[in-house]
NUVORO-779987 format. One record per residue: residue in one letter; x, y, z of N, C-alpha, C, O, CB in turn. Coordinates in steps of 0.1 Angstrom, whole numbers, plus 2048, in hexadecimal, padded with zeros to 3 digits. Each point is the difference from the previous one (the first is absolute). Glycine has a CB too. Layout:
BEGIN
AXYZXYZXYZXYZXYZ...
//
This chain:
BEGIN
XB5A5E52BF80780B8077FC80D7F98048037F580F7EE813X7E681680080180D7F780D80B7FF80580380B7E37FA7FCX81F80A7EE8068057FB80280E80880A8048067F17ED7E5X7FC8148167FE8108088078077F78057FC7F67FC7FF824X7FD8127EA8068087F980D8007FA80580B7FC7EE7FE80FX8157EB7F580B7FF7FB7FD7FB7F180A7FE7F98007FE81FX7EA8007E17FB8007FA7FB8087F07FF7FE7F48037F7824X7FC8157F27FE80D7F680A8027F980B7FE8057E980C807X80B7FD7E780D8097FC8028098047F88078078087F37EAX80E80980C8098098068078077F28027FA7F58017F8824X80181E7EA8058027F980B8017FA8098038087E88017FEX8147F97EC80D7FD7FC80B8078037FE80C8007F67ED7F3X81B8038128078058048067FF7ED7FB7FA7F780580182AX80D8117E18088017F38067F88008067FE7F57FB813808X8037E580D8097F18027FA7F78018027FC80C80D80C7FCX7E67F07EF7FC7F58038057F37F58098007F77E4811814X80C7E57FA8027EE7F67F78007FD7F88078068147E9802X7F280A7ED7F57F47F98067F580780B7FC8037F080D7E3X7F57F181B7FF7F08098087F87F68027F48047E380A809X8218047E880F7F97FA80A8018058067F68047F580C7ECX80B80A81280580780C8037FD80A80B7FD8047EE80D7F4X7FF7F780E7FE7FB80E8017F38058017FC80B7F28147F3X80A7E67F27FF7F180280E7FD7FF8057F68057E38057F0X81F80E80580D7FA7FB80880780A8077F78077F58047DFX80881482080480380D7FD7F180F8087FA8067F08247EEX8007E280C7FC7F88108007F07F98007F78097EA81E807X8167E77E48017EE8017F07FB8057FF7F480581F80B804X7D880B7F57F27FD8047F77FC7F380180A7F980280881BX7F77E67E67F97FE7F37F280C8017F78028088117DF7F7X7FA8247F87F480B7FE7F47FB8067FE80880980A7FF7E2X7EF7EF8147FB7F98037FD7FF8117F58018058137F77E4X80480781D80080180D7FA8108097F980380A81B7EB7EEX7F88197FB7FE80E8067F28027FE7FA80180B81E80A7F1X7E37F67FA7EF8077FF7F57F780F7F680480680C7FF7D7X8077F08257F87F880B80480980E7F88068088097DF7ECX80881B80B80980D80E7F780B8007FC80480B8207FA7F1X7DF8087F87F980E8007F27FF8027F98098048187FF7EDX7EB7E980A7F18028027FE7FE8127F88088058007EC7E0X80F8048238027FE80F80380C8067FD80280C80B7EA7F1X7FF8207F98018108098117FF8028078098027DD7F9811X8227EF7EC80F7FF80480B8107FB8088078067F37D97F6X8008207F780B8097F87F280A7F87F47FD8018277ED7F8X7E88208007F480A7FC8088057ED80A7FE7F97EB80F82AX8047F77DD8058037F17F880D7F87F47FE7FE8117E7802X8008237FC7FB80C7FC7F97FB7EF8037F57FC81381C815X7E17F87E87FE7FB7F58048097F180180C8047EF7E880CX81080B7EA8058087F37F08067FE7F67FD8068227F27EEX7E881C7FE7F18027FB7FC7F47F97F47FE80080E8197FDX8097DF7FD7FA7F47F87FC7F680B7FA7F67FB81680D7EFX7F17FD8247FA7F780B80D7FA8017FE7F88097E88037F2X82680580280D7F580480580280C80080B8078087F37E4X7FD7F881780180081181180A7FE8058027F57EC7DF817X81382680280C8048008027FF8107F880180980780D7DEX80C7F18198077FC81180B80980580C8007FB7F17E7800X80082180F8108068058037F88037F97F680480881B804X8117F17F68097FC8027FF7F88128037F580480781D7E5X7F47F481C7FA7FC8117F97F78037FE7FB80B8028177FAX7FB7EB7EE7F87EF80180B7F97FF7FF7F68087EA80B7EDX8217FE80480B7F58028067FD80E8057F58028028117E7X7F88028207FE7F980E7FB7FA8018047F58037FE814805X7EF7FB7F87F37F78017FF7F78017FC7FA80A7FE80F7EFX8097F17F98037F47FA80B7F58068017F48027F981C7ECX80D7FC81480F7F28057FB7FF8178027F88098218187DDX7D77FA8197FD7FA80D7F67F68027FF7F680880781E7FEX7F37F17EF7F37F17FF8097F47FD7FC7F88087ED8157EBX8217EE8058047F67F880D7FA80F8017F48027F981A7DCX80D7FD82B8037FB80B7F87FA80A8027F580680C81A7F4X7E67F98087F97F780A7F87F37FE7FE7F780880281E7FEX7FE7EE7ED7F67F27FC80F7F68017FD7F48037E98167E7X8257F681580C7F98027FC7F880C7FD7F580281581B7F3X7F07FB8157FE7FE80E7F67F48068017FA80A80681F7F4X7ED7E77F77F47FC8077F38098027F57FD80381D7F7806X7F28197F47F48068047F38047FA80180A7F980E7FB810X7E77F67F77F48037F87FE80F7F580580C8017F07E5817X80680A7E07FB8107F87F780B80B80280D8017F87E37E4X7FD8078247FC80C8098038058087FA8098057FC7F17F8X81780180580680880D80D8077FD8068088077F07E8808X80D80A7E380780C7F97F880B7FA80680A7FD80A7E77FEX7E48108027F58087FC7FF80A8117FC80C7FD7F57DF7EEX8128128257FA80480780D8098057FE80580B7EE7E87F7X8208157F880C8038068028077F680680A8038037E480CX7F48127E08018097FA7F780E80080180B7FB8087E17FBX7ED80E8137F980D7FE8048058107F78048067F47F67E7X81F80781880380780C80B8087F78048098067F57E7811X80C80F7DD80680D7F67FC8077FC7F67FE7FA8137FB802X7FF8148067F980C7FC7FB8037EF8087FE7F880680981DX7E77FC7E87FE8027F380680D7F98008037F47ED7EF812X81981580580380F7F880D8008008068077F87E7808810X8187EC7FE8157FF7FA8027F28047F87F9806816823802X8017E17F28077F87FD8017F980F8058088098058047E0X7F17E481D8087FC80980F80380280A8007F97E57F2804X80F8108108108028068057F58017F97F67FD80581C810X8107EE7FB8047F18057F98008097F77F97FE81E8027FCX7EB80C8117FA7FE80B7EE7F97FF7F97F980881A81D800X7EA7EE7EE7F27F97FA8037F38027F97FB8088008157E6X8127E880B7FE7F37F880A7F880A7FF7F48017FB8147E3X8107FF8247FF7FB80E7FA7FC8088027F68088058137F6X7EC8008017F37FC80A7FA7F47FF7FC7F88087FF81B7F7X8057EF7F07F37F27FD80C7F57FE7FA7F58037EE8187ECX8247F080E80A7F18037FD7FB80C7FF7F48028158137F3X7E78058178057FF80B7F37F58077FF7F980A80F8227F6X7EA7E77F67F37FC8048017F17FE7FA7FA8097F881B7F1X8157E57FD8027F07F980B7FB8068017F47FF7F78107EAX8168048208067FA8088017F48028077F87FB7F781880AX7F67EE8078017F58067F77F57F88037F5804802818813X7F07F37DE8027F77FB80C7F97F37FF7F67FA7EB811812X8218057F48067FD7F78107F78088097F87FB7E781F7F2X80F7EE8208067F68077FE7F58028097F88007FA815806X7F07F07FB7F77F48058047F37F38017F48007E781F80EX8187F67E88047F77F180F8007FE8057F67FA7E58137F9X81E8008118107FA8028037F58098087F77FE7FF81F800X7F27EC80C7FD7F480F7FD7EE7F68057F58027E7825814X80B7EB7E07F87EC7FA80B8027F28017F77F77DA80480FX82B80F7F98087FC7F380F7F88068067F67FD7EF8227F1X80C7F081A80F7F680A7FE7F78068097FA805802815800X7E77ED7FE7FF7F28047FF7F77F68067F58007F1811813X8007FF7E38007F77F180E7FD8008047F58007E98177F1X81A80080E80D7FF7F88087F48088077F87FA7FB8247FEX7FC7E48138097F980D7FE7EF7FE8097F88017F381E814X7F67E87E87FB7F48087FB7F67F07FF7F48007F781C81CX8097F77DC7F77FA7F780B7F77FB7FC7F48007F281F7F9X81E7EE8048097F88008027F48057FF7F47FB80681D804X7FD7F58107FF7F18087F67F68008017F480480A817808X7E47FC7EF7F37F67FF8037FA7F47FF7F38007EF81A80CX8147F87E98027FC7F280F7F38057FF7F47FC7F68297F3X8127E681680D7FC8008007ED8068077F67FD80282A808X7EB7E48068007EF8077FA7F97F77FE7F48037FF80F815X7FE8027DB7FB7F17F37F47FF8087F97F87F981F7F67FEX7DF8168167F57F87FD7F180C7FB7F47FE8018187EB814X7FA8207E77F580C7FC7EE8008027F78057F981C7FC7F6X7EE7F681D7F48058097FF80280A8057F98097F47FF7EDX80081380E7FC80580D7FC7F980880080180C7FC80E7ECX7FE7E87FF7F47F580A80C7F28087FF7FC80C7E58077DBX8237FA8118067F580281380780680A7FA7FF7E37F37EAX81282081D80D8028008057FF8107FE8088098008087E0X8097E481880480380F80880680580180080C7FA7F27F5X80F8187F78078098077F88118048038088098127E77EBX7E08118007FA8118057F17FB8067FB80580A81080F7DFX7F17E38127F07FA8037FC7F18027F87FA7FA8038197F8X80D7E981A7FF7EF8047EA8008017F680780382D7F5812X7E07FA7E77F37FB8037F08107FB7F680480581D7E7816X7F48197DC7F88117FD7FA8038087F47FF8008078007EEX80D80581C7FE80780D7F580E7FA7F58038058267F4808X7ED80E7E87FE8107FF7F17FE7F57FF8037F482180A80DX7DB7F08047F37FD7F77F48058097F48027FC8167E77F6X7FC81981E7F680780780380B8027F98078078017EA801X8168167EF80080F8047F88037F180480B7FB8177FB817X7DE7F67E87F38027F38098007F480A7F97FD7E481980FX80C7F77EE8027FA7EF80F8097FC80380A8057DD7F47F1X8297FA7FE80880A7F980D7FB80A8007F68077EC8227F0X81E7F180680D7FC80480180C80E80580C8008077EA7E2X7EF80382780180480D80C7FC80C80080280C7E87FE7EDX8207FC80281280280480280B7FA80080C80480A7DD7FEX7FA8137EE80680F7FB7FB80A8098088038097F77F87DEX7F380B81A7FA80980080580581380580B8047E67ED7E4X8117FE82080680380D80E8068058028098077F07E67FAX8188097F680C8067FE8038107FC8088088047F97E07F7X7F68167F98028147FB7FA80480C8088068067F47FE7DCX7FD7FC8227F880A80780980180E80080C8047E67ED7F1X8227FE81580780380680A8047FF8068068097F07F17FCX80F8067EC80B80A7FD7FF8127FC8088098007FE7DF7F7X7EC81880780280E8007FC80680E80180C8027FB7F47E3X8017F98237F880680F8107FF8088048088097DC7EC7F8X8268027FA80D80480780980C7FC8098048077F57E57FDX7FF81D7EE80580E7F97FC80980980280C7FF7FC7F07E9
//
C-alpha cells in the first residue's frame, strides 16, 4: 500500500508525544505504531535528532484504527477512510460520524452471528453429540453439507436476522 503524502513529515506542533507516549496514551506497542505510519495510517513529525514525534490528534487515529480492526475491518480500508480526513485541522465529530457510518452494517451483520452464536451454541454443545455431521436435531442425515463449507445454519440465521433489522 502506498503511504502518500501522509507519509512525509510534518511540522512539529508545541504539543506533541514520543512513540512512548503515544504507546502508552493509546495501549498500541510502539512497534505497531511505526507499522501504522509506514501504511500512511498515523504520520509523525521529526525532531533535528530524526525522532519520531506525534500530535496529540494521532491518539484518535489510533483508537479509531484499534476500534475498527475490533470490528473486522482490514488495515486497507481503514487506510481508505482515513484519508477522507482532513490533514489541516482536527477531525470533527461530524468527520468520525461519517466514517462509523461506513462499518454500520457490517458491524451489525457481526451483532446478527454473535447472538446466534450466543443463542444456539448451547443447545448444539448441550445434545452431547458435538457433530454437525451426525446431529439429528440441526443436521439429520448432513443435509447442510450442500449449503457448502463452514457453519452455514449459524451463518443463514445471522443474516436473516439482520435483513429483518
Amino acid at each position: 500500500m502506498d503511504p502518500g503524502p501522509r507519509a512525509r513529515p510534518q511540522a512539529l506542533s508545541t504539543d506533541t508525544l514520543t512513540i512512548g507516549e503515544l504507546s502508552e496514551r493509546s495501549g498500541v506497542a510502539p512497534s505497531a505504531l511505526r507499522y501504522y505510519e509506514r501504511l500512511g495510517l498515523i504520520r509523525a513529525g521529526r525532531t533535528s535528532g530524526n525522532q519520531r514525534r506525534y500530535d496529540r490528534a494521532e491518539l484518535r487515529r489510533v483508537a479509531f484504527i484499534r476500534i475498527a480492526q475490533q470490528v473486522g475491518v482490514a488495515l486497507d480500508e481503514i487506510a481508505g477512510a482515513l484519508a477522507e480526513l482532513p490533514d489541516n485541522r482536527t477531525p470533527t465529530r461530524a468527520d468520525w460520524a461519517h466514517l462509523s457510518a461506513l462499518w454500520r452494517t457490517r458491524l451489525d451483520e457481526r451483532i446478527a452471528l454473535l447472538e446466534e452464536l450466543r443463542d444456539d451454541l448451547s443447545e448444539c454443545i448441550g445434545c452431547g453429540c458435538l457433530s454437525m455431521q451426525r446431529c439429528h436435531l440441526y443436521n439429520a442425515g448432513d443435509r447442510l453439507s450442500a449449503d457448502g463449507p463452514g457453519p452455514t445454519l449459524l451463518f443463514r440465521r445471522a443474516e436473516r436476522r439482520v435483513t429483518k433489522d
